[in-house]
N, C-alpha and C positions, 0 to 999 in steps of 0.2 A: 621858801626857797631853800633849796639842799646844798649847806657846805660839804656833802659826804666827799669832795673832791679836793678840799685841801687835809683831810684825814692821813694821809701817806707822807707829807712834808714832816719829817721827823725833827727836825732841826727848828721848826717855829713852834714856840709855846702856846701862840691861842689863833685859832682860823681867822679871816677876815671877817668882820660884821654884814647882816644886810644891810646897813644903813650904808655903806662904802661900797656896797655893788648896785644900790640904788641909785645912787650918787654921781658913778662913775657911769650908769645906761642912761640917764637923763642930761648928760655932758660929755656924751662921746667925743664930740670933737675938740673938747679943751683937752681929753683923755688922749686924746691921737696925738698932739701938740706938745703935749708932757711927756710921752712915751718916746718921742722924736728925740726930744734933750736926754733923756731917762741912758736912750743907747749910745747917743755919744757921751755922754759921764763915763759910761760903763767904758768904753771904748777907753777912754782918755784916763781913769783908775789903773787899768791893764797896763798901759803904758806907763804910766809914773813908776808902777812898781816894777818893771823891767828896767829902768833906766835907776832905780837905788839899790836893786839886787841883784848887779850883771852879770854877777859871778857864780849866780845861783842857777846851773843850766838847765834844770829840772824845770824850775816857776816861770825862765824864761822861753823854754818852749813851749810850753802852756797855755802861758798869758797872751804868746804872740797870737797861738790860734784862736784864743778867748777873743783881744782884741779886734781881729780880721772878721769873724762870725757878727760881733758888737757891730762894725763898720756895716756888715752887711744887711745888718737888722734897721740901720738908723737909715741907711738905701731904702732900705721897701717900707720901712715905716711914712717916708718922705714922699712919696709915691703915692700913697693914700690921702698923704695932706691935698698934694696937688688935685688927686680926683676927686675930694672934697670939697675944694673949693677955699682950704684952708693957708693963708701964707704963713711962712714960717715965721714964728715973734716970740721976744722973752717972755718969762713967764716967772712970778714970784717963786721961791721953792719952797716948799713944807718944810718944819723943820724937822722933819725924816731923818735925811741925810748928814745935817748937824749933828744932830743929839748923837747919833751911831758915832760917828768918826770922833768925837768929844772924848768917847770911851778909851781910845786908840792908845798905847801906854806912849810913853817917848824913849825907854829903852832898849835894846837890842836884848833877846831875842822875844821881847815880851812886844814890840814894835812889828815884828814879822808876823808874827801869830795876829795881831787883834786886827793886825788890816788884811793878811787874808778870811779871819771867822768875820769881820763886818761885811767883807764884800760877798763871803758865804749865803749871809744871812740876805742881805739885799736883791741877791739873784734870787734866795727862795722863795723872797715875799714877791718879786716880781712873776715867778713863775707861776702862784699861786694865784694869784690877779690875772695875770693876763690870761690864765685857765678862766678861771670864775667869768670874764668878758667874753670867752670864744664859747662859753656853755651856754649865755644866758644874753649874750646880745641879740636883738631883733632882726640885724642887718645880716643875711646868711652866709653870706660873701665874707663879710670884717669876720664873723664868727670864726668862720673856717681859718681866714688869716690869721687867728690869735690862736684857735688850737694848733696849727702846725707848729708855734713858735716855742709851743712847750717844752718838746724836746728837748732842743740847744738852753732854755733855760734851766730848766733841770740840769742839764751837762755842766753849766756852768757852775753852778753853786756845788754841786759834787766836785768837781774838781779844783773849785775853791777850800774845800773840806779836806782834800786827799792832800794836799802841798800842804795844809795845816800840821796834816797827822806826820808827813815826810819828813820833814824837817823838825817839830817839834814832838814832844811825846805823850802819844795818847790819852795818858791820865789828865795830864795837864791841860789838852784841849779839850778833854770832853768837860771840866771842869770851865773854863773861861768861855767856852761854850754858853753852858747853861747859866753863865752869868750876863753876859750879852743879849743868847736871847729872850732873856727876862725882860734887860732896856728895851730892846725890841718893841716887846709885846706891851710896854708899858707907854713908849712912844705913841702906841697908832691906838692906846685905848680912849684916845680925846680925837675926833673925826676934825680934820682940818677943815675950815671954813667953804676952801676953795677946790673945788674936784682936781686930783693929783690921782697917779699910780698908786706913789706913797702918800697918800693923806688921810 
């Protein structure tokens, strides 16, 4: 199986494993189910940070459009549950998304920065998965549905990076960067039990 396709994700330290695209084609539909909660998190991130940096008119016209695209995604993802056959239910989470945000400092402006580079990192590794699924799913139809989604995922995490660089300074983030996506890469090197996005 060829990762030659998360090679351009610059910002993650080590590509995804086959054992987690194996993982995630033989449990598509817990994958569809995950991916449903995945964009309204995302959605719902967007939003918390507009509502603690209101004054920040750059991250908030940004996030709003991040947020609305999220909303739109977690639409047509919900779409597929249905034509699946799938009803919507909770679902345990990896602890992905903990360990990341664990990292998050508690002061200003070391508190702006780690929760924009976590949520940087998060869209990348989504984008980089949800690539790896529209390359290599069976279903040609889902295929297709998860390549077009790359785009906006890429967009996002770019633009999760550029508010980083905006507000804070370069050295500084390319630095707490590459400390992050070290946890990152360190999180997802133990294959969670349970087929996830991030697991």
């Amino acid at each position: 199986m060829s990762l030659s396709l998360t090679t351009t994700i610059k910002i993650l330290q080590q590509p995804t494993s086959d054992r987690w695209i194996s993982q995630a084609l033989e449990n598509l539909d817990i994958v569809l189910l995950d991916h449903s909660h995945c964009e309204r998190k995302a959605a719902g991130v967007a939003i918390n940070m507009m509502f603690r940096y209101p004054s920040y008119a750059k991250l908030v016209r940004q996030l709003t459009a991040i947020a609305k695209e999220e909303l739109e995604h977690f639409e047509q993802v919900n779409q597929w549950l249905e034509k699946r056959g799938i009803p919507l239910a909770p679902l345990n989470s990896p602890p992905y998304g903990a360990k990341l945000k664990a990292q998050i400092r508690h002061q200003e402006p070391d508190r702006l920065l780690d929760s924009l580079l976590v949520s940087a990192l998060i869209e990348a590794r989504s984008h980089e998965r949800l690539g790896l699924i529209g390359e290599y799913c069976p279903d040609r139809e889902l295929a297709a549905f998860y390549r077009g989604l790359m785009a906006s995922e890429a967009r996002h995490y770019g633009m999760y990076w550029l508010l980083a660089t905006h507000y804070c300074d370069r050295d500084t983030v390319d630095r707490r960067l590459e400390e992050l996506s070290t946890v990152e890469s360190e999180i997802l090197s133990t294959l969670y039990h349970e087929p996830r996005v991030h697991s």
